[in-house]
C-alpha positions, 0 to 999 in steps of 0.5 A: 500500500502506497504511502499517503502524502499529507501535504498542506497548503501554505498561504503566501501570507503565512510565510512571513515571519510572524514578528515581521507582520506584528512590527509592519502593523505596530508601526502603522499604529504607531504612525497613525497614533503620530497623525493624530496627535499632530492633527490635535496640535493643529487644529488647535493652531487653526483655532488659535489663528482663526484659520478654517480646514479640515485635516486628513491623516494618511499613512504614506512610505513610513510616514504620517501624512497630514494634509490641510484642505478647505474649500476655494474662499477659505483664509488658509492660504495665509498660511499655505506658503512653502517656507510656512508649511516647512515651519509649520511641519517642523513645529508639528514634529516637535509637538509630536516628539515631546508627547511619544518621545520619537523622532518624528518624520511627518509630513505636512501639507497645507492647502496643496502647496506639497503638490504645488511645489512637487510639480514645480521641482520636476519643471525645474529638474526637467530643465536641467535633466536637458541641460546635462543630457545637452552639455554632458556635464553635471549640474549642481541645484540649490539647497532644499529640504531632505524631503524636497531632496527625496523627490528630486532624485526620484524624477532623476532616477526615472530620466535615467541619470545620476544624482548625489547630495553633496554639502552639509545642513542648510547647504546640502543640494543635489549635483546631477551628472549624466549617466 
């Protein structure tokens, strides 16, 4: 008589080791109990200035993602210039950091200026992208945000050349060079 095989099925899902999905949703927790926190800081910001919006939390590449919406008419562009935001975000951090005692690296976006500036650093960097692939020599940009950094080498990378961040600080900037 023929041994039977007693074979199981194993869902994908299962495979991974199970501290690798509790630290994958603990860390998700964890970002999504930093969105509210920095939420409640916020609006009370909006309160104390009188400023109207309503705030959305997402979670997004490992970060919390808080945006800052309110319709047409509304005074929040007072507050929706890039510098503005950047302090703002910065100011939000440190709220958060003093109440879960982490570093913080959340993301703030007010009255769609983050897109606004996204949009103008691939204009920009298209333009230089052509420069390099015209001159075949590299080109430093100006000094910005880690953040705003991040997303410049991403539209590098995806126009097929090379990027470094060189300096240090508020000095740190991005040199393209061709590929």
């Amino acid at each position: 008589m023929p041994e039977e095989l007693n074979e199981t099925v194993v869902d994908e899902t299962e495979v991974q080791a199970p501290e690798a999905t509790e630290s994958a949703e603990s860390s998700v927790k964890a970002l999504e109990e930093e969105g509210d926190i920095a939420a409640d800081y916020l609006e009370e910001l909006l309160d104390i200035f009188d400023l109207d919006g309503d705030i959305d939390i997402d979670v997004r590449q490992g970060r919390a993602y808080l945006e800052v919406t309110a319709n047409g008419d509304s005074n929040l562009r007072l507050i929706s210039d890039p510098e503005t935001v950047e302090a703002l975000q910065e100011l939000t951090r440190l709220a958060v950091q003093v109440k879960t005692t982490n570093f913080s690296r959340l993301i703030l976006d007010v009255g769609g200026s983050r897109q606004a500036r996204v949009d103008e650093l691939t204009r920009i960097v298209n333009k230089l992208i052509a420069k390099v692939k015209d001159t075949g020599e590299a080109v430093p940009m100006k000094p910005m945000s880690s953040y705003e950094r991040k997303i410049v080498h991403d539209v590098i990378s995806e126009a097929g050349l090379v990027s470094e961040s060189e300096g240090e600080g508020r000095e740190r900037h991005i040199v393209i060079k061709p590929s």
